[in-house]
C-alpha positions in Angstrom: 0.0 0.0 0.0 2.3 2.5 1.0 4.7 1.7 -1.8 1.5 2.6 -4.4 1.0 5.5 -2.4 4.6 6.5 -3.0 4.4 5.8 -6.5 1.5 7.6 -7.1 3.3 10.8 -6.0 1.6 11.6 -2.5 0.7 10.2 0.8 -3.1 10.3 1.9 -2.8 11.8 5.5 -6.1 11.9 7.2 -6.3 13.5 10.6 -7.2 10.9 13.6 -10.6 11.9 14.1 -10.5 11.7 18.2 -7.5 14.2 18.2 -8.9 16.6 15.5 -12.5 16.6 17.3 -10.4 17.4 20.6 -8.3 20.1 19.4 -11.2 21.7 18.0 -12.4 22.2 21.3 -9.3 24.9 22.0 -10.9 27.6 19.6 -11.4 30.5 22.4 -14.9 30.5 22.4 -16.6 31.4 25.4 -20.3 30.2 25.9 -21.4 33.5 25.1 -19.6 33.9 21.6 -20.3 30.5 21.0 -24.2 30.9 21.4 -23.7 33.8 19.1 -21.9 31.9 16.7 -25.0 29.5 16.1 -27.5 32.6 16.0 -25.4 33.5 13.0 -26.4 30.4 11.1 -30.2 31.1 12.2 -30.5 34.6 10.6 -28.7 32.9 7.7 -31.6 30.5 7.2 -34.4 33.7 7.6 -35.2 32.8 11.6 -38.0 35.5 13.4 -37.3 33.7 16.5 -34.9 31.8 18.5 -35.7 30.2 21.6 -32.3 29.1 24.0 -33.4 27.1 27.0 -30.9 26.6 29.7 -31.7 23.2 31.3 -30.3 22.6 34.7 -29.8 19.2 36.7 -26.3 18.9 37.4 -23.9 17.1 35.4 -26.7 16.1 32.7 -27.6 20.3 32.5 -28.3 20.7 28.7 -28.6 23.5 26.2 -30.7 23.8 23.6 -31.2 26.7 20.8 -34.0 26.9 18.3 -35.2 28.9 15.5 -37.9 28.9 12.8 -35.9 29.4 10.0 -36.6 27.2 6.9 -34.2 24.0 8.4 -32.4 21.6 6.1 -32.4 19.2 4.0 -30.9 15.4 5.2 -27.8 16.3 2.5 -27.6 19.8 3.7 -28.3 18.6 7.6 -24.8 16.4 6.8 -22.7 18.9 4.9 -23.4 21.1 8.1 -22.2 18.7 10.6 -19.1 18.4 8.2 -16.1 20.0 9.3 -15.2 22.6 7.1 -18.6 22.4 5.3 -17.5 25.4 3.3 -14.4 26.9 1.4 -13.4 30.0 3.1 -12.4 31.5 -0.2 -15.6 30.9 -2.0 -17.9 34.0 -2.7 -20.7 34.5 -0.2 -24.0 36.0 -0.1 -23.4 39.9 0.7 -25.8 39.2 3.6 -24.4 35.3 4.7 -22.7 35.6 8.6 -20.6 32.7 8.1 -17.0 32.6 6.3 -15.1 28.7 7.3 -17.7 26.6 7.8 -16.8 25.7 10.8 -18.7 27.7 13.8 -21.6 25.2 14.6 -19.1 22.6 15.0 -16.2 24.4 16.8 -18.7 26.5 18.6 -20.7 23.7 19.9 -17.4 21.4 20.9 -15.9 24.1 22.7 -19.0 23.3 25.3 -19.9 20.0 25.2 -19.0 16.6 24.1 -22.4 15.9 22.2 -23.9 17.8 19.9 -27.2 16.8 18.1 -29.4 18.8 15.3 -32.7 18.2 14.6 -33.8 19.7 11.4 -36.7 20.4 9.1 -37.7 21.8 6.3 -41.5 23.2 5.1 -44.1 19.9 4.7 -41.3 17.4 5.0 -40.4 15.1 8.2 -37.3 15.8 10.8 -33.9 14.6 10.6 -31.3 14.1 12.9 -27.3 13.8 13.1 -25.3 13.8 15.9 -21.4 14.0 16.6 -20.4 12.1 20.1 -16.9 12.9 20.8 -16.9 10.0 23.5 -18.2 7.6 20.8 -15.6 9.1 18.3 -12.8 8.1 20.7 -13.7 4.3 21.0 -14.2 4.3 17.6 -11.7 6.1 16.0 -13.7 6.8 13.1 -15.3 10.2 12.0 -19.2 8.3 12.2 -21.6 11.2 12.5 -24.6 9.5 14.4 -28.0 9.3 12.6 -30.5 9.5 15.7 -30.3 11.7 19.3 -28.7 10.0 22.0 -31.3 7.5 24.2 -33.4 9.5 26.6 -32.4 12.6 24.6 -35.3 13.0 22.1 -37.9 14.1 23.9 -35.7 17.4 24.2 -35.8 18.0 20.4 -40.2 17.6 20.1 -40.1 21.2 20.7 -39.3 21.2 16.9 -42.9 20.2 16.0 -44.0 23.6 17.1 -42.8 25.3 14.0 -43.6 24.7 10.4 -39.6 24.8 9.5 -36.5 25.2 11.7 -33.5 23.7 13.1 -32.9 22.9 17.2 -28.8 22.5 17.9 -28.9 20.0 21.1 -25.6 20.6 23.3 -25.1 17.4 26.4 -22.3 16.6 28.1 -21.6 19.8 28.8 -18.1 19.6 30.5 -16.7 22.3 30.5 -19.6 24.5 32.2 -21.1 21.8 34.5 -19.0 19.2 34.5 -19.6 16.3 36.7 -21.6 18.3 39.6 -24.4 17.2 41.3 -27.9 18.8 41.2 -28.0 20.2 44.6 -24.6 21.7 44.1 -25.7 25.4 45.1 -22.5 27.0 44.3 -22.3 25.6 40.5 -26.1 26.1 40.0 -25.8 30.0 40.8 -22.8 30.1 38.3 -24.9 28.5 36.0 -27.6 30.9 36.6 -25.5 34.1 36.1 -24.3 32.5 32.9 -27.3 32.6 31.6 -27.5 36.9 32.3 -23.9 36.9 30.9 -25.5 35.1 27.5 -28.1 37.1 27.4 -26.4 40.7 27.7 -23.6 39.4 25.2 -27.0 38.3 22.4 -28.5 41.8 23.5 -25.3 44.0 22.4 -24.3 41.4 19.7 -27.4 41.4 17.6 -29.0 44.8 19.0 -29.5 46.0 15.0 -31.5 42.7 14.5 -33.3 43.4 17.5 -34.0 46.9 17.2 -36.4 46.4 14.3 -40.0 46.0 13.9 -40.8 42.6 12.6 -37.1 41.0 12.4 -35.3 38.9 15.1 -36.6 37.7 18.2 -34.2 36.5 20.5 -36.0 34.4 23.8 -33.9 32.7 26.9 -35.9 30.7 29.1 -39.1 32.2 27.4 -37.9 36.0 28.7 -37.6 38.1 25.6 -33.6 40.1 25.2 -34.6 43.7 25.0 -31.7 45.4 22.6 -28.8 46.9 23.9 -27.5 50.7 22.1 -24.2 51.2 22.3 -24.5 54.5 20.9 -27.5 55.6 22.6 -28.9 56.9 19.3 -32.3 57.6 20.8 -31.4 60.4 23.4 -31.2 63.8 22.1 -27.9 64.8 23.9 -26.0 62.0 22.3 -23.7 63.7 19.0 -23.5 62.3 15.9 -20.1 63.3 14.5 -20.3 63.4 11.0 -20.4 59.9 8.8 -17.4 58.9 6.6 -16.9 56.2 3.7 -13.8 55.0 2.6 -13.1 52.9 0.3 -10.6 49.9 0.0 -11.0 48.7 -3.4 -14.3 48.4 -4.8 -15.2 47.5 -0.7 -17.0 50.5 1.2 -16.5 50.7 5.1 -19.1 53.6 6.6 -17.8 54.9 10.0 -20.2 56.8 12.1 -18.8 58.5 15.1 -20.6 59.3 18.0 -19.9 61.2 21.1 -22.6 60.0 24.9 -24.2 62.2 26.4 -22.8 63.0 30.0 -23.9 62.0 32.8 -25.9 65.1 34.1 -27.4 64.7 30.6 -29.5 61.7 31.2 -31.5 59.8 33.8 -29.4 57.6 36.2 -30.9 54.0 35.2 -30.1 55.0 31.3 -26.6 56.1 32.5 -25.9 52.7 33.9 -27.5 50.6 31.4 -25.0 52.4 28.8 -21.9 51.5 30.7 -22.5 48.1 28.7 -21.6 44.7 31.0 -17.7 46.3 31.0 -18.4 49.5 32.3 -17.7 52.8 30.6 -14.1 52.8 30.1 -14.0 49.5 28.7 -16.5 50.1 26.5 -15.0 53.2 24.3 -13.4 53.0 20.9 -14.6 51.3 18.0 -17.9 48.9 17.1 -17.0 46.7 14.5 -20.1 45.1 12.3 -20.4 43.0 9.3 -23.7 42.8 8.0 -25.2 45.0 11.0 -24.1 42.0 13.5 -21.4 43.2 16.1 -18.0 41.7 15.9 -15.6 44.2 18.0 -17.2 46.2 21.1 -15.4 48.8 22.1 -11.8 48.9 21.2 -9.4 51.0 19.3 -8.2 48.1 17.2 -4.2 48.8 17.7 -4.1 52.4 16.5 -2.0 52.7 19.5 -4.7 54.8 21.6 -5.1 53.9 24.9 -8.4 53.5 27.4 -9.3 57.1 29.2 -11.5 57.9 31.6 -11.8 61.3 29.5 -12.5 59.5 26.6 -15.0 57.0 27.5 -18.5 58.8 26.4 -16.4 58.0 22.4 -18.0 55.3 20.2 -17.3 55.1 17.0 -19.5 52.9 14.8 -17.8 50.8 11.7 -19.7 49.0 9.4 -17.8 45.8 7.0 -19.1 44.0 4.2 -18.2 40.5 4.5 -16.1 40.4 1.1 -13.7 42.4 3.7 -13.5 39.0 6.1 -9.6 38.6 5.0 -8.6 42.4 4.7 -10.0 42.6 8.6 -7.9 39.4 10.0 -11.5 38.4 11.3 -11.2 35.3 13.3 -13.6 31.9 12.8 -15.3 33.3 16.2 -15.8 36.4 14.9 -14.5 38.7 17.9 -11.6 39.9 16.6 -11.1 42.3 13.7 -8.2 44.4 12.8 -8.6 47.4 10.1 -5.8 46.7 7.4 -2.7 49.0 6.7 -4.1 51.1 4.1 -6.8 52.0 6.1 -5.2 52.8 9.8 -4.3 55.9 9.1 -8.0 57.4 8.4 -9.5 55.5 11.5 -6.5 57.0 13.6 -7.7 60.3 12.4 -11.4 59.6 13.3 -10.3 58.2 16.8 -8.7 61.3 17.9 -11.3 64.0 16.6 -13.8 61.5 18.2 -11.8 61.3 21.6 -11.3 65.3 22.0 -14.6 65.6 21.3 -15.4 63.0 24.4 -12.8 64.7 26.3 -14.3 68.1 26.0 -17.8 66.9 26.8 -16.2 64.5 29.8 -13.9 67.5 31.2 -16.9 70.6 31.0 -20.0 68.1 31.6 -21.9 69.0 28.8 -21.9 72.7 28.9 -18.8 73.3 25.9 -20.7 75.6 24.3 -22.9 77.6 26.9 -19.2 77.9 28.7 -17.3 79.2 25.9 -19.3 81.9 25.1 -19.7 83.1 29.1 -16.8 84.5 31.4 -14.3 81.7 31.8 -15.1 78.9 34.4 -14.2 79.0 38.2 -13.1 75.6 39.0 -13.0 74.9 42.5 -9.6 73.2 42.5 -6.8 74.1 40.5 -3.8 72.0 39.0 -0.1 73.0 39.1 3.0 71.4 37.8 6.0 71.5 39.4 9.5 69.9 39.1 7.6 67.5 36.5 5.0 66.5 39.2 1.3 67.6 39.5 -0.2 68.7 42.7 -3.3 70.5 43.6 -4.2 73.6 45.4 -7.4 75.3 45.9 -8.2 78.0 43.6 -7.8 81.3 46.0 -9.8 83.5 43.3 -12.8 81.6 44.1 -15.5 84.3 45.6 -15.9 81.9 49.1 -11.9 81.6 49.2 -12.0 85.2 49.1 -15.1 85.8 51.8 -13.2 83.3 54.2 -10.5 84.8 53.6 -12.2 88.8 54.6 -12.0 88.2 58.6 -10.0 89.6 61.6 -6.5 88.6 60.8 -6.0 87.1 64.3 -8.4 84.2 62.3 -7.3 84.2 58.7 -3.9 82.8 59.7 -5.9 79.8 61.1 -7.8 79.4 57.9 -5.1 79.8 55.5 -3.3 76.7 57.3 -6.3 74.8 57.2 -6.6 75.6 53.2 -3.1 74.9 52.9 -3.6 71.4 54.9 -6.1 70.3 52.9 -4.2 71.1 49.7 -1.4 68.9 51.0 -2.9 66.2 51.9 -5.4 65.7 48.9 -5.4 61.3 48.7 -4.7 61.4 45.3 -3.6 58.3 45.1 -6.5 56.8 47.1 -8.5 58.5 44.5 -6.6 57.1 41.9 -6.9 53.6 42.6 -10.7 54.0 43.7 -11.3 55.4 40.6 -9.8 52.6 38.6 -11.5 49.9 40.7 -15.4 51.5 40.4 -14.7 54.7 37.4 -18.4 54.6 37.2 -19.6 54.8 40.7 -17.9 57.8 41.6 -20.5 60.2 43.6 -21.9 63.9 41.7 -21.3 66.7 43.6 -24.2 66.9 46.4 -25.3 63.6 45.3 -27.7 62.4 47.7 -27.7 65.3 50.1 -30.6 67.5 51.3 -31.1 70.2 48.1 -31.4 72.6 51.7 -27.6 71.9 52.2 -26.5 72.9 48.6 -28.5 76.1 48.6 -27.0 77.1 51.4 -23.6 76.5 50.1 -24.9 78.4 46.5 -25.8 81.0 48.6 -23.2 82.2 50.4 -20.9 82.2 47.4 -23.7 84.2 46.0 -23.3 86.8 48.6 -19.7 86.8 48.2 -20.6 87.8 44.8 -22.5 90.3 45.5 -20.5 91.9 48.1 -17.7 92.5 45.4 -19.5 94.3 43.8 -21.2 92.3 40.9 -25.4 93.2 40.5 -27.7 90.0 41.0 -27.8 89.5 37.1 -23.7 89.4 37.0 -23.8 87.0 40.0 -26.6 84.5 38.8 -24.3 84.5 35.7 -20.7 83.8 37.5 -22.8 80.9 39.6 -23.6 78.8 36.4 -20.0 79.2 35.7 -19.1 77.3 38.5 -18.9 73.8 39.4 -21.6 72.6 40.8 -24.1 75.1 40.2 -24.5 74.5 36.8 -26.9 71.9 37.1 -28.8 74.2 38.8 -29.8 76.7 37.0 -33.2 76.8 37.7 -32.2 77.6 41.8 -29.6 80.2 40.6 -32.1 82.0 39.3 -34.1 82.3 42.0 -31.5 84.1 44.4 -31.9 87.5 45.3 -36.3 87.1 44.7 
């Protein structure tokens, strides 16, 4: 044999099924991605709806995701469970999500060791394959299994609801459950906040699917995924920087920036729900799609920009085609894209007009404009440089520095040490590392206090206004310049009635 083999010019070198199948399993995917992964193929077949049910009881916890697309064929059911079903290379639909042919396969191994598909088409009975990487290992043979595993079918009857559609089956889950028992509390509340982790990664993945009337329904344990925005495009403060196409070839990529609102901009359960499951300042940069499903959230794809906190309300929104899969370096998971050379240069540019932007909104909260054309803004706290190294002092032109200051000299020397002890002993650091650890849980200025308290405080700088000589007009004015009366503008107005 193998000297006809070498006659014939070649060896034939099959991979051993059980180490392939096993290997497969060391894609990256996460369950979330992975679950993504197969929603791909069910708005490729035309799916309204997809149901994922999240079974627990222990180690035989099973997953199962279904749609009502318009299913498969038996031949089209086995060139699916084939690995590498399609060419890579080969020209695809300008709306098909896939690109290897090999995401229901390497999705569905990288969580469990059985993986079963029930299929059907309009007027026409089920069918069923199944790969069983145990049963692959004693065999040693790549036999794709023509019926659900025993006890197993009753799990994919919930196919008979639906005219047409496909149900992917996922047992032996091993990696999520592995061989834990049912009243193992501990594993059963992981499992339990996997299935919120699934469900916000579906709700930011496919929010454009979502978002319309009349397309994709997305359901987990028969609770429908509301849509998440990235870009809250609904709220009126949000900026829409304006749109740009470039072109790479006869390809067109169309990048629209936007800049968030701030946070005194918009209610307090919208502010949180925009942070995204990272938080804001993981969640800034750019939003990579191809074919309006989200590949890349929030990052600025190597450009060599770095997270801010002062950049964090930027989100810049790229859209691919998906003749672009190899120009992008997108991955078989599709969570990792990379813009190509030709093109880094532009998204550089974009990035940094987008992040001043963000910084200018982050650093004046939302009042850029009404600020530059007033008298310049009294900041509370002032920084210096010094010998290369930043320090703080209290600004000493503010109007209640200046009243405090206007006492029997026997007392100002005892104020201007306290001033002068406080500057020194700012916890900067502290402030610095708490901000890291929580950056969006940082309090407002009179957050949470009696509004008595901060009138009180408005009102003596008010007075100290007043007293140097400004009328009520000039001092309402010279408040809203000031941190943190600006928000209040409707109380500022009222002093001196």
């Amino acid at each position: 044999m193998i000297c006809d083999q070498l006659n014939d010019g070649y060896d034939l070198v099959e991979p051993q099924a059980p180490a392939m199948l096993e290997s497969l399993r060391a894609f990256g995917y996460n369950i979330q991605t992975a679950i993504a992964d197969l929603i791909d193929n069910s708005i490729s077949a035309g799916a309204k709806n997809v149901w994922l049910l999240f079974y627990w009881d222990g180690s035989e916890s099973y997953v199962s995701i279904m749609d009502d697309g318009k299913g498969m064929t038996e031949e089209e059911l086995v060139n699916a469970m084939r690995l590498g079903s399609r060419n890579p290379l080969d020209e695809r639909e300008p709306n098909d999500l896939g690109r290897f042919g090999l995401g229901l396969k390497t999705a569905s191994f990288s969580q469990c060791r059985r993986l079963t598909v029930c299929t059907k088409t309009v007027n026409q009975n089920s069918v069923t394959r199944r790969w069983d990487l145990d049963y692959v290992s004693q065999t040693r043979e790549w036999r794709l299994l023509r019926s659900a595993a025993l006890n197993s079918e009753d799990r994919l009857s919930c196919l008979d609801k639906v005219q047409s559609g496909t149900v992917v089956l996922w047992e032996g889950m091993d990696r999520l459950v592995g061989e834990t028992k049912t009243d193992d509390s501990k594993t059963h509340k992981r499992f339990l906040e996997i299935i919120e982790d699934v469900e916000n990664h579906l709700a930011m993945v496919f929010h454009r699917f979502l978002g319309r009337k009349n397309n994709l329904q997305i359901w987990i344990n028969d609770r429908l995924v509301k849509p998440w925005d990235p870009f809250l495009t609904n709220e009126k403060a949000t900026q829409w920087l304006p749109e740009e196409n470039l072109y790479f070839r006869e390809d067109k990529v169309v990048i629209q920036p936007y800049v968030l609102p701030h946070h005194s901009k918009v209610d307090q359960l919208t502010y949180e729900q925009a942070a995204g499951a990272n938080g804001w300042n993981a969640q800034q940069g750019f939003y990579v799609y191809r074919n309006q499903r989200m590949l890349v959230a929030g990052d600025w794809l190597g450009l060599g920009l770095q997270r801010d906190e002062h950049c964090k309300l930027a989100r810049i929104q790229v859209d691919l085609p998906n003749s672009m899969d190899s120009d992008w370096s997108i991955d078989v998971k599709k969570s990792r894209a990379r813009p190509p050379a030709f093109l880094r240069e532009d998204f550089k540019r974009i990035a940094k007009l987008t992040r001043g932007r963000a910084t200018d909104i982050y650093r004046y909260r939302g009042k850029v404009i009404a600020r530059k054309s007033s008298a310049s803004y009294l900041f509370t706290w002032l920084k210096k440089v010094k010998h290369g190294k930043v320090f703080y002092v209290i600004n000493p032109d503010h109007p209640l520095v200046k009243e405090a200051l206007n006492i029997p000299i026997e007392y100002r020397e005892v104020i201007k040490a306290l001033l002068r002890l406080i500057e020194e002993t700012v916890p900067v650091q502290q402030i610095w590392l708490d901000s890291a650890e929580s950056l969006d849980k940082q309090s407002q200025p009179f957050e949470g206090e009696p509004s008595r308290e901060m009138i009180e405080v408005m009102s003596q700088v008010y007075k100290a206004l007043i007293k140097s000589g400004l009328s009520i007009i000039e001092a309402r004015k010279r408040l809203t310049t000031m941190e943190p009366f600006q928000y209040f503008e409707e109380l500022v107005n009222r002093l001196g009635e």
